[in-house]
Phi, psi and omega in degrees: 000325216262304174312320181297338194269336187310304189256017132310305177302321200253331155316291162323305182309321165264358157268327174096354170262098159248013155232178199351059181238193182322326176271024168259318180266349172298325199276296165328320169268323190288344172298286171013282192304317205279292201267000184067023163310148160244026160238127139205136190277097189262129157235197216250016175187148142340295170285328167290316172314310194278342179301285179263015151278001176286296182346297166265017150269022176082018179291124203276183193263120171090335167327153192251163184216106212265136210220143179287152171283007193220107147184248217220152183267010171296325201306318203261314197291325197287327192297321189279315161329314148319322174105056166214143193280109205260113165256146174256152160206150175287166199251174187264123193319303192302264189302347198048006174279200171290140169282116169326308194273326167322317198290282209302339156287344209261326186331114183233154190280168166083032190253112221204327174237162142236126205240070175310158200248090169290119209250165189352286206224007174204157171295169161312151147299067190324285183316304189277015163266305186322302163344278197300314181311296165330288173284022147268336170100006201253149204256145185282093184270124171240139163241087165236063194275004153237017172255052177294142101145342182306132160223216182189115190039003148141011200241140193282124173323128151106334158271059218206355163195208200313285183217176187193161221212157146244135150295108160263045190284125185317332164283023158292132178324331155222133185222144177243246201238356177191209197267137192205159150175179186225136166253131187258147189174139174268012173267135159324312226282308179306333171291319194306324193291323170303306194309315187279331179249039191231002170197092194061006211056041197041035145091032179091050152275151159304087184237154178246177184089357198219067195298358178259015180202323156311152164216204192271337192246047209051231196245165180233111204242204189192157178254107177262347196285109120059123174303157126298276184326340173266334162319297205302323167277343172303300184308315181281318173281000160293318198277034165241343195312312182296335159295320168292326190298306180307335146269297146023272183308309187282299170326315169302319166272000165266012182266326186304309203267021152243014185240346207305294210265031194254136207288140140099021151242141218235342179165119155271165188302131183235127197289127185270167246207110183231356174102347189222146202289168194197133168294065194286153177213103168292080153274027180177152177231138179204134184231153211259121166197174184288148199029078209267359176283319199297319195284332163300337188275315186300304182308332171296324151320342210238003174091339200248136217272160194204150148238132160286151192211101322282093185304033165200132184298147152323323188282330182255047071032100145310014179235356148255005172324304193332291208260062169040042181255187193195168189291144179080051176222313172269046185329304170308323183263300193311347140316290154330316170290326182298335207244336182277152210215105192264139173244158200306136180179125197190153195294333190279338187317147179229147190323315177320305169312301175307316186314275184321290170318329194272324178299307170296341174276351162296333198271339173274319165299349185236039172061018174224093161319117200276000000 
């Protein structure tokens, strides 16, 4: 892989175009094709893809926009970036995604989105989100921003409502070499409308219809674009991606058939069950356990590397205090925070690896240190 990126890279380098160029739009079509978008807008992060898909989904300034109380704090930071104001709801124990009946409780007027989160290895409840959107008026914004290869009945994570982002942030199921991401989506007009703000607003053109972002002299845009060089590598690892997952997937199941029986893990990753066939992808193997600071601390001792994954609810946030939430208003993500814990899993890992890591967490639950 790495000679193909070579000359990728050396490609870019003798055209002398490094943003938004030809390998921004190869890669802009070969995502197309992977995921069946029938748009997709490449920019230059994650938290920007989600900025301007509220955007060019018409979000007005103070509009509310309800976001899980467990997730990444783009979820929430991107609504207020957008001009639009973040309702928290609690999450589902299993998926750690937004609860449907949670979404339908969080409901306020002047409530106008919803953006559910597709977290580490399966979608949302598209359908019971979906419901509730309905019968509410709400328009369905997805951060699926860690759902590359994710599907819901065969429809790719992030076309599954208005629009939806990717993230290539180098630890991503596809990552490139620095901050990359995209917004997906089958409306022209909302692509034209990302496309357009994701660079100055193309210099004032004018789109109407989209009153959280139009006037009389245009769009009020951002330099939002895409690297060549992060394209140019994005193109090559894509055309692996699907390899990756399928390791991916064996490393997930061989952390399951050594951890299932070890005292002081509380709930390994579980596929929910949604009625419909579904694309699960591990992009984190995170598993639930009792003293989860001590064990993080003992592994890092032990050579072997842990992320939390989120050691603070979104709704208790110092950068949300304004909106008046307190401890116990999210029991399940405040739960989630306390106890989860991704143990290393990425494609080049070899079993021998998975073998260590699992010994060692035998070795703190059962008092014997090495």
């Amino acid at each position: 892989m790495w000679p193909d990126i070579s000359r990728q890279v050396a490609d870019v380098i003798r055209g002398g175009k490094y943003s938004h160029g030809h390998k921004v739009a190869e890669f802009e079509t070969a995502l197309a094709d992977y995921t069946g978008a029938k748009h997709v807008v490449a920019v230059n992060s994650g938290t920007d893809a989600l900025v301007l898909a509220l955007r060019a989904t018409g979000l007005r300034r103070g509009e509310r926009v309800i976001v899980p109380a467990f997730s990444f704090v783009a979820s929430a930071s991107s609504v207020v970036l957008a001009g639009g104001r973040p309702v928290f709801a609690d999450i589902e124990p299993d998926s750690y995604a937004i609860d449907p009946a949670a979404v339908a409780a969080a409901v306020t007027p002047n409530c106008g989105f919803v953006m559910p989160v597709h977290l580490f290895c399966q979608p949302a409840d598209i359908a019971g989100i979906a419901e509730v959107a309905r019968r509410h008026a709400l328009t369905v914004v997805e951060d699926s921003a860690e759902a590359i290869g994710m599907r819901w009945d065969g429809v790719h994570a992030g076309l599954l409502g208005r629009a939806g982002v990717l993230s290539f942030f180098p630890t991503k199921t596809l990552g490139a070499i620095g901050d990359a991401g995209a917004v997906l989506t089958d409306d022209p007009r909302l692509a034209e409308t990302a496309g357009a703000l994701r660079h100055h607003g193309r210099f004032g053109r004018t789109i109407d219809n989209f009153p959280g972002i139009s006037n009389a002299t245009g769009i009020s845009g951002l330099n939002s674009k895409m690297d060549d060089i992060q394209a140019a590598v994005l193109l090559c690892k894509l055309a692996r991606l699907d390899t990756d997952i399928k390791r991916r997937a064996t490393l997930a199941e061989a952390y399951s058939e050594r951890l299932r029986d070890i005292p002081g893990i509380l709930r390994l990753p579980t596929s929910t069950a949604r009625g419909v066939p579904t694309t699960d992808v591990s992009y984190v193997y995170v598993i639930e356990v009792d003293r989860r600071d001590e064990l993080a601390d003992y592994l890092a001792g032990e050579g072997i590397g842990t992320e939390t994954y989120y050691p603070v609810p979104l709704h208790l946030q110092p950068c949300f205090a304004d909106l008046g939430h307190s401890p116990g208003e999210f029991p399940v993500a405040e739960r989630a925070c306390r106890h989860t814990l991704a143990l290393p899993l990425y494609p080049d890992l070899d079993l021998a690896s998975v073998d260590a890591v699992c010994d060692a967490i035998a070795r703190f639950y059962n008092g014997r240190p090495s």
